[in-house]
N, C-alpha and C positions, 0 to 999 in steps of 0.2 A: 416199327417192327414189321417181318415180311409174315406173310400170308404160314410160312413153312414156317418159321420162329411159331407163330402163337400155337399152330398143329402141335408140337413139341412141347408148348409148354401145358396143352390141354390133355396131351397124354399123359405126363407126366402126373397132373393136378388128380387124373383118375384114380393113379396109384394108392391118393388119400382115401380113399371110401372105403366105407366100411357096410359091405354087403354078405352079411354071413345067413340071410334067408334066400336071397335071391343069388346070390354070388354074380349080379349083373352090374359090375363098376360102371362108373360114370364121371368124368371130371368137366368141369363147364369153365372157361376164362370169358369171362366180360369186359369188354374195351370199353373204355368211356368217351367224351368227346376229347377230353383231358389229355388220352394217351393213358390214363394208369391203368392196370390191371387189379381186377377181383376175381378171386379163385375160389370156384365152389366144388364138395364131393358131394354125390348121393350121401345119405346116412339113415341105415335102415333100423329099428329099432322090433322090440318083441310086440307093442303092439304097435301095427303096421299102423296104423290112422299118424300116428305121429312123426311117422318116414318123412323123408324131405329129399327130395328131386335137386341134382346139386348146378339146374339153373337159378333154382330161387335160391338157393343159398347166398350163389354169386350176384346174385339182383339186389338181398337183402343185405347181405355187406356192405354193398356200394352206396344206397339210399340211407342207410344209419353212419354211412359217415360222412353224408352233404350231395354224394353224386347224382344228377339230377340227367343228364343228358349223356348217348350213349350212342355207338359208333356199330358195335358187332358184337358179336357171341360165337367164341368155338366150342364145342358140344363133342367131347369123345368118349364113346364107349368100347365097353372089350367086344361088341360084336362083329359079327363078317361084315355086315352090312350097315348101312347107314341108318343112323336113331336119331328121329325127330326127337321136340320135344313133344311133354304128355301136354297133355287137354289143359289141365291144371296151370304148368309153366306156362304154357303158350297164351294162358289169359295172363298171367301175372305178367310177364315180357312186353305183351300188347299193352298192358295199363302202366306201365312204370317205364317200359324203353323205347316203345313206340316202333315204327316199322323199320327197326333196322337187320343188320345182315346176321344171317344163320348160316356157320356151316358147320356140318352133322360129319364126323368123323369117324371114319372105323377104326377097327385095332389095326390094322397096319400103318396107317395113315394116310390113305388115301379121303377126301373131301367132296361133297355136294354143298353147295351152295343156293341158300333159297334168301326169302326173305320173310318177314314174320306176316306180312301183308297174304304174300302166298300161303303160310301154312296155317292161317286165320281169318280166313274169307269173313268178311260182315261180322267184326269183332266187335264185341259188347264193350264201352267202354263209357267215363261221365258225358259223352256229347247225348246219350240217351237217356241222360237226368235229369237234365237241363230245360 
């Protein structure tokens, strides 16, 4: 699948959320190594502790159904500009998908491409369990 396919289907996947405090959508597609697609939205709830950022949705999907190993992550919101993920995701991404490709999508469809390594300098992860 090209680079412009997953943009379109990561806008698309935004359309799902459900942000009626924030009204800030967010749709997240996760490649695996596999080739398949998991598709996460934001979903905002009244009490916000319980919100859920819709990369971990898409991380969480894929891990509860075997996927272990992971390729990229397209990430689009309705903003002008490009949206990392938060603090939160970017540790869960780092512990379950490891340094792979990020790119951060705006509402037109234009792309930045980082990697999780860049956006996670000296990430905490089990090597400092151990």
């Amino acid at each position: 699948m090209t680079i412009e396919q997953l943009i379109k289907i990561a806008l698309q996947t935004r359309e799902s959320a459900v942000a009626p405090f924030s009204q800030f959508k967010v749709g997240a597609v996760l490649v695996a190594k596999t080739d398949r697609l998991y598709h996460g939205c934001n979903i905002e709830t009244s009490s916000f502790g319980l919100t859920i950022c819709a990369e971990r949705v898409a991380i969480f999907k894929a891990v509860s159904e075997g996927e272990r190993e992971f390729k990229s992550i397209f990430i689009a919101s309705d903003a002008d500009r490009f949206t990392p993920p938060c603090g939160a995701c970017r540790q869960v991404l780092w512990e379950l998908a490891g340094n792979i490709e990020v790119f951060m999508i705006d509402r037109s469809g234009n792309y930045q491409k980082s990697t999780m390594q860049e956006l996670l300098p000296f990430g905490f992860d089990k090597s400092y369990l151990i």
